[in-house]
Every structure is written in C-alpha cells, then in structure tokens.
C-alpha positions, 0 to 999 in steps of 0.5 A, spaced: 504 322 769 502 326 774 506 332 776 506 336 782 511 343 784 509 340 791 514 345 796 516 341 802 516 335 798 520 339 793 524 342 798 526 334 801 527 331 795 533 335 794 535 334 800 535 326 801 534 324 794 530 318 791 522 317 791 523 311 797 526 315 801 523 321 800 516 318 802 519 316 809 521 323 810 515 326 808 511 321 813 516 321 818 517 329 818 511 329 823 514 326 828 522 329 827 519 337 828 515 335 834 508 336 830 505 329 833 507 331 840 504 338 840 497 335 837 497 330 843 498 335 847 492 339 844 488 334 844 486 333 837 487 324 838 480 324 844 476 322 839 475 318 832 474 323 828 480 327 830 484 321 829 482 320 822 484 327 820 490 327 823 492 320 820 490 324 813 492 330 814 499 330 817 502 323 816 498 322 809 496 329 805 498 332 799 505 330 799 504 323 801 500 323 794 504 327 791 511 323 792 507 316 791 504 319 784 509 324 780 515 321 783 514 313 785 514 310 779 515 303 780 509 297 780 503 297 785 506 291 789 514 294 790 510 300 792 507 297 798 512 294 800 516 300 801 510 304 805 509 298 809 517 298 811 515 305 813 510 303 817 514 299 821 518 304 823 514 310 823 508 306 827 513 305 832 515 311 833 509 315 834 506 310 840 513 312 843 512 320 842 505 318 846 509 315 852 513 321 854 506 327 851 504 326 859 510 326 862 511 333 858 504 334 858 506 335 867 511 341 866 508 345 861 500 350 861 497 347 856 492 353 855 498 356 852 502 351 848 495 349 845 495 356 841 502 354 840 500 348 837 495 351 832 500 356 829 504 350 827 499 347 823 497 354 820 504 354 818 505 347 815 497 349 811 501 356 808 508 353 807 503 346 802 499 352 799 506 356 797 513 356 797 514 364 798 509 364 804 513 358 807 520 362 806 517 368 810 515 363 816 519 361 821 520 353 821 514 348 825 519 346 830 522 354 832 515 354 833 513 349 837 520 351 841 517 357 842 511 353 845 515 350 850 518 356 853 512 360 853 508 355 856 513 352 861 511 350 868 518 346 872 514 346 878 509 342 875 515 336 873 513 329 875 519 324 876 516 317 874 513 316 867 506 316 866 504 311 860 496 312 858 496 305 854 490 308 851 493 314 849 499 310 846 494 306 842 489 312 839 498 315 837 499 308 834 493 307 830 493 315 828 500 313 824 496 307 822 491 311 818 496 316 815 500 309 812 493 306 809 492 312 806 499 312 802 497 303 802 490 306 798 495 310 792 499 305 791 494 301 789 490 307 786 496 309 782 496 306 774 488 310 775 490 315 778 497 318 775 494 323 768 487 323 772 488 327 779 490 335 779 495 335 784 496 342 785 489 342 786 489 338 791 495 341 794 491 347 794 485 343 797 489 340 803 493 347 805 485 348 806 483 342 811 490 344 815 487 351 816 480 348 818 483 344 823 486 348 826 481 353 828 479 348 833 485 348 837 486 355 837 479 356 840 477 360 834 471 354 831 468 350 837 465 345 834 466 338 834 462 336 826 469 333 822 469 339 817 477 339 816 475 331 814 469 334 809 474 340 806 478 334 804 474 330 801 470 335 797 478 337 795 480 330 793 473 329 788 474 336 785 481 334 783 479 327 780 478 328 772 476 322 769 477 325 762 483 328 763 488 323 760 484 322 755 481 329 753 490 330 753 490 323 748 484 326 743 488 334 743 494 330 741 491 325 736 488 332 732 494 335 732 498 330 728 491 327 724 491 334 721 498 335 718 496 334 711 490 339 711 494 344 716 500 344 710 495 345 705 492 352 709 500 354 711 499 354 703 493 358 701 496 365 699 493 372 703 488 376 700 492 382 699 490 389 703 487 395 700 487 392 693 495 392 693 497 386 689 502 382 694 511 382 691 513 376 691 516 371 687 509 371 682 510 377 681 513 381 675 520 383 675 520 387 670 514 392 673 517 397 679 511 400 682 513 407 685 508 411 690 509 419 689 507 424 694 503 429 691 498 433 695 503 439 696 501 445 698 501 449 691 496 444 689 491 445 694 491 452 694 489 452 686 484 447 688 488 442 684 488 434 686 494 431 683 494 422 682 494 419 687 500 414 685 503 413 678 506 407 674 512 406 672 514 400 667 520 398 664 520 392 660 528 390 662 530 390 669 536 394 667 533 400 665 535 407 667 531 411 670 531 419 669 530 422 675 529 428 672 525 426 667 515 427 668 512 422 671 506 424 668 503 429 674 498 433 671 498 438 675 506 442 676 508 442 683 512 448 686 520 444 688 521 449 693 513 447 696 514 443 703 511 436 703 508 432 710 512 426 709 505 423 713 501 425 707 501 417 703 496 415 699 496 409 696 491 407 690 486 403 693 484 407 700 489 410 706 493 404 709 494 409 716 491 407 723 488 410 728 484 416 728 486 421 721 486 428 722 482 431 715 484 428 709 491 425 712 492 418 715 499 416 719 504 411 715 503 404 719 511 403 719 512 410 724 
C-alpha cells in the first residue's frame, strides 16, 4: 500500500481524524483559508487553462492523491461515493465565494492583493514540499489577511451585490475538475496503491504551485500552461509500474535462499595470518603463548631472538613454571625495557596503519 508523509495532510489528519473526513478538509481547506477568493480575485479563473490548474492544483494535488491512496482503504465504488458527497458540498460552496469576489473585488487595490495572493500560493508549494519550511511561514490565511489590509480602498465599497453569473460557473466547475481528479484515483486506486512514489509527486506539485504563482506575481508573463506540464511530467515520473512487483521479487529471494544462506552462515572463516582460529575444534589441551622478545640487549648484540614459543601440556591441569626456560636461544637482560607495541606473531605483523621500522601497532590499542 501506498505511504506518504504528506505534511498538511498529516497535520489534518490529527486534527479531524478518519480518511473520509480527512478528504473533505483537505479539499475543503481552499475554500476556508480564503485561498479560492483570493485566485478569483487575481484572475487565475479567466481562461480554461487557469481553470484546469487550479481545479488540479488546489482542490485536487498531492493530498487529495495522497488520502485517497495511503489512507482510504475501502473498495473503488464507496470511495466515490463519499467524494461525491464532498462535491456536493464543496461545489456549492465555491460558486457562493464567486457571488461576493466582485463585491470584495470593490473595496480593495487588486494590483496589491494580487501580490498578496501570489505569496499564498508560494506558502502552500513550501509547506507541500516540507513540514519545517511550513512551520517558519506564516498560515495562507494571516497572509491572505494581510492582503486584505494593505490592499483596502473603503471608498471604493459597492452597497448592491454585483453577481457574474459567468464567474460563478467558471468557480463551480473549477471545484468540478478538483472532484474529478479525486473521482479518477478512486477508480485508479487498486492500480495505483504500490505503484505511485507519493512523496515524489508531492515534491512534483510543491513544484506546479511555485510555477503558478509566478504569473500572478508578475514575475513570469506567459500565458503557455506550464504549471499544468510541471504537473504532468511529476505525475509520470512518480508512476513505476515495476515497483510492486520488483518488491514482490526482492521479498521472494529473501526467503528462497534460507537453506543456501544457512549453509554460508556455516561455512568457517579462513583464519588471518596463518593463525589457527580457537574454538571448540580445537585442542584443549594446547596453550598457545606469544613472548615479546626483540628487547634491547639483544638488538645491540646483533641477535634476533624466535619470534613465538610453543608451549604444550598433555593435561589441562598442568602447572606452569613461570620461572622455568621457555626455550629463547638468546639470554634476555630482565632489567631491559620491553616496547609493549613491539608484538609479533609467527606468521607476519597483525598491526595496522603505517609501521615505523620494524615495529607494527597492536590492533586492540
């Protein structure tokens, strides 16, 4: 199943619980934080292609895929019906925001609250792309608040209501394509749980929103859909096919392997340096001891003393004389000082790093 870390949604989800009602905040939330009014008073609903970004982009998006994906678990046909109880309330409710955005539209300079409305929809591709970055910036509605006080002309204020029967067909249909999108997952939804990175997408449409609000920012002036094409080309870079089933196949060979990976965990380790390993195959009976024996008496005689001496004892209970010969061919001054550094084992140096002269460190130090 799908999973993603998707913050608004995250962040409503603790807050209302359950995927249905989840769904309905998330596509309702345009229309509570004034971010609907404020794009149809900037104009983004004057054309078709403004409309269809729009729709995707703030009624659908990333959180609307991501509820209907990672949290709605229920079968395609009671997930359509609960979207289109939300469109029947959140349809409505956007062609009502369109009757007062002329009346509003009256008291305020649309110059300034269109930069405002840009801001908002910076804010919202931030806070999609991560929680922190969100947490720093103020909420789309103090912005849009914001708006409304810097850009307020009360002289400019019409008493009579002024309705645009085509504006409020242009909202309606806008929250239209935003509950279509959602229809179009649900139906999607057994194909496109495993197969869609959600946080990919996620990333893609935090993308789409900065895009589309360059325009109303007036720092892009194009009319060419790009916002749209950045959320296509998200949408087929965060469809894998293959994903599932390369998962299905990864898991497969982890456990068709068990008898071959028992038969490795069993093989024996070759032993370093020539040392045979201690364990329960060994002798024990045998005591291995290493002496240090290149002191200072013996390299100013020009001696080189045995590198290791072999001590064996038939019976485990067997005393050892310390004070007894170890077998060292050369004598070795006791009050000679020893370099505790200086180990050698019969078969080559076990140090690491860089040795100085004939020396090599102890690994354990």
């Amino acid at each position: 199943m799908s999973v993603s870390q998707h913050p608004i949604a995250l962040q409503l989800e603790r807050r209302v619980g359950g995927a249905t009602r989840l769904l309905a905040t998330v596509m309702a939330l345009p229309l509570v934080d004034g971010i609907f009014v404020a794009l149809i008073l900037a104009g983004t609903l004057d054309t078709a292609v403004g409309m269809l970004e729009t729709g995707l982009l703030i009624f659908g998006g990333s959180a609307t895929l991501a509820v209907i994906l990672a949290e709605m678990d229920n079968s395609p046909r009671e997930m359509i019906g609960s979207i289109l109880l939300i469109g029947a309330v959140v349809v409505p409710l956007a062609a009502l925001q369109a009757v007062f955005a002329l009346t509003i539209e009256s008291v305020l300079d649309m110059v300034v609250f269109e930069r405002f409305a840009g801001l908002v929809i910076l804010a919202i591709a931030a806070q999609t792309a991560s929680s922190k970055i969100g947490e720093l910036l103020p909420s789309p509605g103090v912005i849009i608040a914001l708006g409304l006080v810097a850009s307020l002309q009360p002289n400019g204020l019409v008493i009579e209501l002024l309705i645009d029967p085509e504006l409020i067909a242009r909202a309606a249909a806008t929250a239209g394509i935003g509950v279509a999108f959602a229809l179009l997952v649900a139906l999607t939804a057994p194909q496109l749980r495993g197969n869609v990175d959600l946080d990919r997408f996620r990333f893609g449409s935090s993308v789409a929103l900065g895009v589309l609000a360059l325009p109303i920012l007036g720092l892009l002036e194009t009319d060419a859909p790009i916002a749209l094409a950045v959320l296509v080309v998200a949408g087929l870079l965060a469809y894998d096919p293959d994903a599932e089933s390369a998962d299905e196949t990864l898991l497969g060979e982890d456990h068709a392997g068990d008898g071959g990976a028992a038969t490795n965990r069993g093989e024996p380790i070759d032993p370093a340096g020539g040392v045979a390993p201690i364990g329960d195959n060994a002798d024990s009976g045998v005591s291995v001891i290493s002496a240090v024996t290149d002191g200072a008496a013996g390299r100013g005689a020009g001696q080189s003393a045995p590198e290791t001496t072999v001590m064996a004892a038939a019976d485990p209970d067997t005393e050892v004389d310390p004070d007894a010969e170890v077998g060292l061919d050369a004598e070795v001054d006791p009050d000679a000082e020893v370099d505790p550094e200086e180990v050698r084992i019969e078969g080559g140096d076990v140090g690491y790093g860089s040795p100085s002269e004939d020396r090599s460190q102890a690994p354990w130090l």
